[in-house]
N, C-alpha and C positions, 0 to 999 in steps of 0.2 A: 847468749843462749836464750830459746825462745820458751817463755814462764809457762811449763806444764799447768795443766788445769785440773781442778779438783773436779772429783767424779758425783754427779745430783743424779740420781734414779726416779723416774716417775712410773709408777707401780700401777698400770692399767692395761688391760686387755682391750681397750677400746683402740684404735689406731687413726682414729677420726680425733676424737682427744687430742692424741700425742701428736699430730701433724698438725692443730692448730697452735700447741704449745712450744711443739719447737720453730716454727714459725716466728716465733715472736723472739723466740732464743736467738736464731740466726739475724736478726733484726735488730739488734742491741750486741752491744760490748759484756757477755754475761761473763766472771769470773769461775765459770764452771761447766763441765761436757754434761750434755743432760744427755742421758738413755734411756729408754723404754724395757720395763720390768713387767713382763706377764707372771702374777704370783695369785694365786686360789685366793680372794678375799673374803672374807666372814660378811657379808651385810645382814644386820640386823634391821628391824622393823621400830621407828623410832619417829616420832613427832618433828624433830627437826635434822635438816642436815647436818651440823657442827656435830652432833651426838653419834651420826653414823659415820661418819668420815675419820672422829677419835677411834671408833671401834675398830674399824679399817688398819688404820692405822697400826696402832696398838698388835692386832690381831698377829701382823708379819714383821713385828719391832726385831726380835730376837732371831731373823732369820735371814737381816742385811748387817752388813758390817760395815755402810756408809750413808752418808744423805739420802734422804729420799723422801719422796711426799705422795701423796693421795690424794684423788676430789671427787667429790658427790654437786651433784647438780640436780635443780630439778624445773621446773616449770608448771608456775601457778595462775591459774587463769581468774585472778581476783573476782572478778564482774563478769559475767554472775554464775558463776562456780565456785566461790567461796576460797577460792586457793586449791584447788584441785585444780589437776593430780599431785602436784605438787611433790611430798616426799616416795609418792609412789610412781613417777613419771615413766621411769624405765619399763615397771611392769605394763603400765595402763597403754602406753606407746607399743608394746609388745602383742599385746590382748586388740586393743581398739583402732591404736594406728592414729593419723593425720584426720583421714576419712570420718573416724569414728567422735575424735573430738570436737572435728566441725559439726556435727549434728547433732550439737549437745549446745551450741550456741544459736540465738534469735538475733540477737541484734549486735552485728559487728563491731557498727561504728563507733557505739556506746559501749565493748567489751575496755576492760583495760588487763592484764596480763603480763605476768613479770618472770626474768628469769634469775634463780639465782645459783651460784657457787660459793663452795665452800672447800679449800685449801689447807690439808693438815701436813706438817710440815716437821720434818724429824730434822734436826740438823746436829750434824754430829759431834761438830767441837765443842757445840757448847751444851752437848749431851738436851737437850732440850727441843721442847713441844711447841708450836709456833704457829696459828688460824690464821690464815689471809682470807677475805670474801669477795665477792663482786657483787653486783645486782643491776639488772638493764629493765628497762621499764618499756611498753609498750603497749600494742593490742592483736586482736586476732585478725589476719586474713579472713574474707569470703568464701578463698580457695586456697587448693596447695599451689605455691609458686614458685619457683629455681630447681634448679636442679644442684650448686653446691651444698655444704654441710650435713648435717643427719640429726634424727629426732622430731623432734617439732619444729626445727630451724623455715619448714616451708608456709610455715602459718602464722609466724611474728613479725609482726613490724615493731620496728623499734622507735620510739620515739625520736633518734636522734637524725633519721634517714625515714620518714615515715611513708614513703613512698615506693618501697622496697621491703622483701622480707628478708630474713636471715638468710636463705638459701639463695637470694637474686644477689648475695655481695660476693665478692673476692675473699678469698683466707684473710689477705692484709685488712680488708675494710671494716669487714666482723673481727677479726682483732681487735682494734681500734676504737670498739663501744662495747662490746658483750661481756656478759657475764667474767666467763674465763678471763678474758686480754685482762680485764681489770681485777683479779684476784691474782692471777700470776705478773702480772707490773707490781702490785705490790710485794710479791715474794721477793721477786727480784732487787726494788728495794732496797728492802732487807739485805741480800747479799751483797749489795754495792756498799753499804755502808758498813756491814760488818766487813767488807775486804780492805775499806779506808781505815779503818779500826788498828785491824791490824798492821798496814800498813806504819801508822803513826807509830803504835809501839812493837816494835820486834821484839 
């Protein structure tokens, strides 16, 4: 008989999000069916992400009756913007756009700019709270470039591919170094080993 899967809900209205994450689900041996949960979230206004991503959380705890996790991401343009937008990226991306934050930079070459995520993480057997991160390191395009992902995806290069922005990769390949892939590999993790876990002891 083929081993039913436990049900993990990822709680976003985004669907760019959720097509890079289950991406990465169908790409691994995961011991659980991920789904996409559109649910009203609380964002509150807060200095860092971990802080907004609990209240997230938190906010719609009492209104699932399974796994499920949240993420906040942002993108901070260290040099020389100081880290902006950083926790306010959604809005400033909304308001200014690609366009608008390229003309807030002088010197490319010398920009450096990072992105981060942050992963809150309700899991239910063991009634418990659980932060996975990422962080991908890079600098600013000249211009916007690609046409895959969304955000600022068309104006980072990543260090690890610096010849290319986020938008010029494949879903597989910005998996493989971004923010996301690496806070949700380590979620995942996590379920593998708590699946060995139980495994060991029935």
């Amino acid at each position: 008989m083929k081993e039913e899967k436990s049900l993990l809900y990822f709680v976003t209205g985004n669907k760019n999000k959720f097509s890079e994450i289950s991406q990465i689900f169908k790409n691994r041996q995961i011991p659980c069916k991920l789904k996409q949960l559109d649910l009203d979230l609380i964002e509150i206004q807060a200095e860092n992400l971990e802080e907004i991503a609990l209240f997230k959380l938190n906010s719609i705890k009492k209104e699932i009756n399974e796994s499920f996790f949240v993420e906040d991401a942002g993108f901070f343009v260290d040099d020389p913007l100081n880290g902006f937008p950083g926790v306010y990226s959604s809005y400033v991306f909304k308001t200014i756009g690609n366009e608008g934050m390229l003309s807030l930079i002088k010197d490319y070459e010398t920009s450096k700019a990072q992105f981060r995520a942050i992963i809150a993480l309700y899991y239910k057997p063991l009634d418990k709270i659980l932060i996975f991160q990422g962080n991908v390191q890079g600098k600013i395009s000249n211009k916007i470039r690609g046409t895959h992902g969304f955000g600022f995806d068309p104006i980072f290069i990543p260090n690890e591919i610096p010849g290319k922005t986020f938008s010029e990769l494949l879903i597989d390949e910005k998996n493989a170094i971004s923010h996301r892939g690496i806070a949700i590999e380590n979620l995942i993790d996590f379920l593998k080993k708590i699946k060995k876990s139980v495994e060991k002891f029935p």
